[in-house]
C-alpha positions as CSV (number, residue, x, y, z in Angstrom):
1,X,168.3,-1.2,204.8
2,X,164.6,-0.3,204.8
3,X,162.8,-1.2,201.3
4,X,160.5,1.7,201.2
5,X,163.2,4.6,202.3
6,X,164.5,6.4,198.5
7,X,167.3,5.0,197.0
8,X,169.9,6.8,195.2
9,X,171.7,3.8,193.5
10,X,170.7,-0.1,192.8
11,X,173.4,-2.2,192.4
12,X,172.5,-5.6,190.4
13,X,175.8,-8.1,190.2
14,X,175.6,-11.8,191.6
15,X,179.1,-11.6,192.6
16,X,179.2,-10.9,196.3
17,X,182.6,-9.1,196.0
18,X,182.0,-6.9,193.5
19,X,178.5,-6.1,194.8
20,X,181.1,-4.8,198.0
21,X,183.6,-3.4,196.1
22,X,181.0,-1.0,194.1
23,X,179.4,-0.3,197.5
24,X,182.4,1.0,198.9
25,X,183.2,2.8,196.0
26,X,180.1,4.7,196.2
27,X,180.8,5.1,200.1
28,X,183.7,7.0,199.3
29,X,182.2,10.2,197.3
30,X,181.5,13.2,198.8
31,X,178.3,12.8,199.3
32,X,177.3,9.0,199.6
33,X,174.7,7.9,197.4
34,X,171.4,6.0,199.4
35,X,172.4,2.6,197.9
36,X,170.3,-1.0,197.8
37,X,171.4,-4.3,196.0
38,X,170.1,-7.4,194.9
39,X,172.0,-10.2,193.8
40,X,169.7,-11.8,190.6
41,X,167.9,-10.3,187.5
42,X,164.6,-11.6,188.9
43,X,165.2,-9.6,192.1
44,X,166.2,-6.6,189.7
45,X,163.0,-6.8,187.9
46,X,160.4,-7.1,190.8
47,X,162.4,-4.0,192.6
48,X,162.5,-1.9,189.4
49,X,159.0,-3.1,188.2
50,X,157.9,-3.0,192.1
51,X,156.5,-6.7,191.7
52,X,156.4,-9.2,194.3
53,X,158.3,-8.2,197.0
54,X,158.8,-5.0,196.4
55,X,155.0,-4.6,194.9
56,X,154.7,-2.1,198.3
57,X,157.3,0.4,196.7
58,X,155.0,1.2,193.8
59,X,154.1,5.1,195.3
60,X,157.7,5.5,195.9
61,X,160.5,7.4,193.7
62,X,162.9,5.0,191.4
63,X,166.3,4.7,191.9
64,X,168.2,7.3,190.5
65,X,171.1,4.8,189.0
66,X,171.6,1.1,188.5
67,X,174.3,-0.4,187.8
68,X,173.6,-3.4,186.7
69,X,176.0,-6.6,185.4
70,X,175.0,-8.4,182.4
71,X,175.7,-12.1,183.5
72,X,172.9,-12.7,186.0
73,X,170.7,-15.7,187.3
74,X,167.5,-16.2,186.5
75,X,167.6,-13.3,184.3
76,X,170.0,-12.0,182.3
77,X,171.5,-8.6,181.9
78,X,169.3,-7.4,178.9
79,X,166.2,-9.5,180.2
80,X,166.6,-6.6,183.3
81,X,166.6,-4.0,180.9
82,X,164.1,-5.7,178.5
83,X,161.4,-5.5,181.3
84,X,162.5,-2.1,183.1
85,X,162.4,-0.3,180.0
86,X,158.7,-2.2,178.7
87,X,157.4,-1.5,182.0
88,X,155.7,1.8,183.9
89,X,158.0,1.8,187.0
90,X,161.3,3.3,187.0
91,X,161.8,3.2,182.6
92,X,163.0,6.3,182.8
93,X,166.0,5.8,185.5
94,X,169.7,5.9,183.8
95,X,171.0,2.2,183.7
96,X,174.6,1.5,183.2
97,X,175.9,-1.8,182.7
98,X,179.1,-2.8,185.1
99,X,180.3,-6.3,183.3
100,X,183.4,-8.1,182.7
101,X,182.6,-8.7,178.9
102,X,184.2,-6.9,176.1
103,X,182.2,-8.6,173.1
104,X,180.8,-6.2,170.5
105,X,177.5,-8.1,170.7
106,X,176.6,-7.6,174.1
107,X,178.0,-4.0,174.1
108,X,175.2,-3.6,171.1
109,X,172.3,-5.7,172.9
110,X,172.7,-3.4,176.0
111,X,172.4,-0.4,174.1
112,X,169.5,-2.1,172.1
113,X,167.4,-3.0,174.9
114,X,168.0,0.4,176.6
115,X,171.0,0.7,178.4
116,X,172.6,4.5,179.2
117,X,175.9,3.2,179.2
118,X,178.1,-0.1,179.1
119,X,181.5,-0.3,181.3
120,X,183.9,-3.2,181.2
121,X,184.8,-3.7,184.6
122,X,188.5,-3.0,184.9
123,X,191.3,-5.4,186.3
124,X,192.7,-3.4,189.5
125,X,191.0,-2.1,192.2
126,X,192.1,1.2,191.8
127,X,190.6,1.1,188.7
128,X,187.2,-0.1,189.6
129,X,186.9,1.9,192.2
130,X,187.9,4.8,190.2
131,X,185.3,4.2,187.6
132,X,182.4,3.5,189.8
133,X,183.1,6.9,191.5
134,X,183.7,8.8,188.3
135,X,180.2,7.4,186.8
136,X,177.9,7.3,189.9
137,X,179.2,11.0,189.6
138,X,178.1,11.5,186.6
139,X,174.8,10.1,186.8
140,X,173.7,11.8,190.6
141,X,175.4,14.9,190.4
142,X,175.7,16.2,186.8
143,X,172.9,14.3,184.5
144,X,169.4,15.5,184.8
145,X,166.2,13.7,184.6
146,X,162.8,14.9,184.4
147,X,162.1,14.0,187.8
148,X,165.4,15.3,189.6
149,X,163.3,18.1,190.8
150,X,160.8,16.0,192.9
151,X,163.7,14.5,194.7
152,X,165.7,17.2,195.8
């Protein structure tokens, strides 16, 4: 996919299938998000933060959704959100963490460090796919941001 074209959706999970299994998830709505992933938190930051690689999408609009997992290389989870939310790129965009743990802690760290929402991934594939859909809806087609009306 072309960097600099808008993106409706970043997905941020270093495991391969489950970075294809949201993708086709959100390939199944109605009206298919624009989607991008990367695979690290690193990656995730210098995309959201437009640094390094992506330092040439600094005039273009953010993401409307991540979904980002907490477990990450290089940077964790809450270090994503840590350095979105600090940052003057994208702060604003919804970010929902999509992770596989249940513990109090890290539910209360995302939400401390910004996060919009927090979603244990669930254990069928009916049921993942399910909640992808049902929150990607959510955030593209009923939230509201400040800047929804520059994008449509």
């Amino acid at each position: 996919m072309n960097t600099t074209a808008p993106v409706d959706v970043l997905v941020v999970d270093d495991d391969a299938d489950d970075r294809s299994l949201t993708l086709r998830a959100l390939r199944g709505l109605p009206n298919p998000p624009t989607s991008f992933e990367v695979e690290d938190g690193q990656q995730a930051i210098d995309y959201l933060c437009r640094l390094g690689d992506f330092s040439h999408l600094a005039d273009t609009p953010c993401p409307r959704l991540v979904l980002l997992d907490l477990k990450l290389p290089f940077r964790t989870g809450i270090e994503v959100l840590q350095a979105v939310r600090g940052g003057k790129h994208c702060r604003a965009t919804p970010i929902v963490l999509l992770t596989s743990s249940e513990h109090e802690r890290d539910m209360s760290n995302a939400y401390d460090a910004g996060a919009n929402g927090y979603i244990v991934k669930p254990g069928t594939y009916a049921e993942y796919l399910g909640w992808i859909r049902r929150t990607a809806e959510y955030w593209l087609e009923i939230n509201r941001t400040p800047t929804d009306r520059l994008k449509r």
